[in-house]
N, C-alpha and C positions, 0 to 999 in steps of 0.2 A: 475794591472790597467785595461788592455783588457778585464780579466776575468769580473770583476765588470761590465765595460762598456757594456760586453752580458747578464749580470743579470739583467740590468735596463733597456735594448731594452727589452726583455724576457717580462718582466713586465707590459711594455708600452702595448706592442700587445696582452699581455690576457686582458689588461684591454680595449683594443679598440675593440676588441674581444666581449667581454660581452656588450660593451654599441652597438656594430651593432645590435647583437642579442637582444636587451632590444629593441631598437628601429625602428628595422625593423619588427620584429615576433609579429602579431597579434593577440588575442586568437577572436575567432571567434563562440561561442558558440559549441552546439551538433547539428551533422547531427540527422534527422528525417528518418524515414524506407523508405516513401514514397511523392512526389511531383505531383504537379500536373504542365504542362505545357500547354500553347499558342503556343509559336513560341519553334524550335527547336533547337536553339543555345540556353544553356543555362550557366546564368553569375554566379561568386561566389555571386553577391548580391540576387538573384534567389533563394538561399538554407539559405544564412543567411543573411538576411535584414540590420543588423547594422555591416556587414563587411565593414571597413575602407577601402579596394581595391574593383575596379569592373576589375573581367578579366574570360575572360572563360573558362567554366568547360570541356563544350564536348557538341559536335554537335551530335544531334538526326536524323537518318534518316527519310527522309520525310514520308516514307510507314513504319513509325512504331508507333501506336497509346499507345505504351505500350514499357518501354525499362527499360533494366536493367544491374547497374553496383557495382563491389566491391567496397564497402564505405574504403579502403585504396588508390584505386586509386585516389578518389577524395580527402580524405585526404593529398594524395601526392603535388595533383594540388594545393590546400592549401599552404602549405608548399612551395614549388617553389616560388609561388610568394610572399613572405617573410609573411605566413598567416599561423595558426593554428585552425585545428579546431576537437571537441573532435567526437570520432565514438562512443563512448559508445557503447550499445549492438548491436548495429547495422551490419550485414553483408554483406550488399548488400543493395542501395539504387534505388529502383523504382520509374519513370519517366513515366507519367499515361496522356495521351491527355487529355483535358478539355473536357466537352461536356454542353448540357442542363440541363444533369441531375441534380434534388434539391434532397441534402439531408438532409436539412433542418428536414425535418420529422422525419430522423432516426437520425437526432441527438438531438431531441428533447425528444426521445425515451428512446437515453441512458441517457440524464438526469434528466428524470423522474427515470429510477433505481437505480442512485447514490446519489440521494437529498431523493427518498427512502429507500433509507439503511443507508445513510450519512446524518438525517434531517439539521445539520449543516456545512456542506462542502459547501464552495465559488466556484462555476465553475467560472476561466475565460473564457477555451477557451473549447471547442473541435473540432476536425479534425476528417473528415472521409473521407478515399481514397477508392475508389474501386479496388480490386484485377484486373487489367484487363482493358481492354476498355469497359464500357457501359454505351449502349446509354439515356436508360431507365429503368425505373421499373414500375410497376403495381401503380396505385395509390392508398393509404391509407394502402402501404406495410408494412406489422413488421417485427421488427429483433428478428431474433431466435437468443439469447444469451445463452453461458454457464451460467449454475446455480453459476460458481466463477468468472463471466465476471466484478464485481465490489471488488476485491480482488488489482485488480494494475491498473494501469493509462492508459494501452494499450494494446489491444486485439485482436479479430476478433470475427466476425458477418456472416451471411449470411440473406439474402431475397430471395424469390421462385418468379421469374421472371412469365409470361404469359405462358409461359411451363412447371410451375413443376420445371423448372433446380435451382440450388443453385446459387448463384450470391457474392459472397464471399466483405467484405468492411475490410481493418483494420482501427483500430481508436487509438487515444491519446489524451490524457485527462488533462487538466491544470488547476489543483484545488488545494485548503488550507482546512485545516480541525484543529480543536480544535480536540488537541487527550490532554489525559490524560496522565502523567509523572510519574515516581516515583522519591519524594522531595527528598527522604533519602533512606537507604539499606535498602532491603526489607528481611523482612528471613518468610519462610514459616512458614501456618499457620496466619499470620500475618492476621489482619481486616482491607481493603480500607477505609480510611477513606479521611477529606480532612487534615489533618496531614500531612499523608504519601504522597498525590499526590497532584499533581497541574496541570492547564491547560495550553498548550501551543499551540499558531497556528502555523502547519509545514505541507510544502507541500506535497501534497499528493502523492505515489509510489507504494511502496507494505509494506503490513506489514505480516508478520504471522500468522494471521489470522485477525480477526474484532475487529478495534482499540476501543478503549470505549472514547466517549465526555464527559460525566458525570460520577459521580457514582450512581450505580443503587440504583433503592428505596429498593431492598431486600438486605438486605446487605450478602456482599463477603469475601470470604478470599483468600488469596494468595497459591496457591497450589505448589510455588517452590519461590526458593530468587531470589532477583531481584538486581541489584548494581544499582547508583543513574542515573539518567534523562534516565530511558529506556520505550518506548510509551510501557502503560499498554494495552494488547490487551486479548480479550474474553478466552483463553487458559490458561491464566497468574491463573485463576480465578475460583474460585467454591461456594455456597452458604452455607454459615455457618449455620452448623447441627444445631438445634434446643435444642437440650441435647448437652453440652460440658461437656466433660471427669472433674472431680472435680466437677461438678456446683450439687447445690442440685435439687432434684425434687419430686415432689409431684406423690405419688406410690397410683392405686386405687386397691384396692384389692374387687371383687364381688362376694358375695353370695346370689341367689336369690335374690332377692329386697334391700338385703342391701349392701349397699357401704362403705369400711372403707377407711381412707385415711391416711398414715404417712408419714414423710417425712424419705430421704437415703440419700446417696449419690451415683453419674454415676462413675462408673471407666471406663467407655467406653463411646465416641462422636456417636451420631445416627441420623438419618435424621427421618422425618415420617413414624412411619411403621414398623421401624428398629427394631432388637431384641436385648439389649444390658445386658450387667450382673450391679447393682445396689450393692452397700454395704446397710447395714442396721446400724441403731448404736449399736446393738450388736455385729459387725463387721462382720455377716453372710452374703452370698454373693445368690444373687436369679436373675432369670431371668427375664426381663421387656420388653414390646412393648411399644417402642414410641409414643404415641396418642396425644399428641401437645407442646408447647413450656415448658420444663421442669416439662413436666407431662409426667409419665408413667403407665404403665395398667402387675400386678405383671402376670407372667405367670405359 
């Protein structure tokens, strides 16, 4: 009887247990790398706006226009006061004094190169902090961007101040994009077609290289298998040779001014240009240059 009667206290407290923890612990979205502040006390609703508590994070020295801390400590802060919140990659979160400075410009900048690489990507937001305390920039500054600065959602930049010096900004990017899917298994070799894919909107991160919104007007083949709903991106892909292996093609054979033409068959796929070997219906086999779509030129 005892026994039992500690089995069903036991019971009561993991289950009072669970509903504190369901009811006190708030998920509070992901910290961001960098903030920007006014005043130096700063609050958990300061780093995540729709956090359900407001309590403080950590007070900034007044002589420091630039500060910086491990995104677990604040994680922790989180946490203490019955709050969650995710660090994702983040290691270290930066606290950057406000100033006059617009950068408007340079963020106008970077979305002229992702609505030009992306013509169909939804920007909502973009963020851009500067590395540092500054005050200003040169006016009608550009950002020197890496040549794969439109590969993922967050990066870094620099602008050349009134001296020559580098003046460093990182950014984050909060966009959707129509990527292309694969509806069913893919196995290589296979032809994109809209069969095999479909379009879906998903927010934008990193891919593997450059996602495809459409399918292109030259048509593609799949250079490796794919299992179903994986975003089709520019590597996935190759353009299908103009001669395929079995397909018949039209063989010109030239002497002086005269042209003969017979038909063969490819036992080998060629792009333009390509040298491939060709059966005959005698079943004799001869050498062929690819000169346009299921025509070849005998060698």
């Amino acid at each position: 009887m005892c026994l039992t009667y500690v089995k069903i206290t036991l019971m009561y407290l993991r289950l009072l247990t669970l509903l504190f923890l369901f009811f006190t612990v708030s998920y509070c979205e992901t910290l961001q790398q960098s903030y920007t502040f006014k005043e130096p006390k700063i609050f958990s609703t300061d780093l995540v706006s729709d956090c359900p508590k407001r309590f403080e994070i950590l007070q900034i020295p007044d002589d420091k226009p630039t500060y910086r801390i491990n995104a677990q400590i604040i994680a922790k802060t989180y946490e203490l006061n019955g709050c969650s919140v995710d660090v994702g990659r983040v290691r270290y979160v930066n606290f950057i004094k406000e100033t006059a400075l617009d950068v408007s410009p340079l963020k106008q900048q970077l979305m002229d190169v992702f609505i030009s690489t992306y013509p169909t990507m939804i920007i909502q937001k973009i963020n851009v902090f500067p590395r540092g305390y500054i005050e200003s920039i040169p006016e009608n500054s550009k950002a020197v961007l890496d040549r794969d600065i439109t590969d993922r959602n967050d990066g870094t930049f620099y602008v050349l101040d009134k001296s020559g010096i580098r003046r460093y900004f990182d950014f984050t990017l909060e966009a959707s994009l129509n990527v292309l899917h694969s509806s069913q298994k893919i196995n290589r070799n296979d032809i994109l077609t809209t069969t095999n894919s479909s379009q879906k909107l998903v927010r934008f991160t990193q891919f593997r290289g450059k996602p495809l919104s459409a399918i292109p007007s030259d048509r593609q083949r799949f250079r490796r298998s794919l299992r179903e709903n994986i975003p089709i991106v520019d590597r996935h892909l190759e353009p299908l040779p103009i001669v395929l292996r079995g397909s018949k093609v039209s063989v010109q054979v030239q002497s002086g001014l005269v042209i003969v033409e017979f038909i063969a068959t490819a036992t080998q796929e060629g792009a333009l240009y390509d040298i491939i070997t060709i059966e005959k219906s005698d079943k004799k086999r001869a050498k062929a240059k690819v000169i346009g779509e299921n025509r070849v030129e005998l060698q």
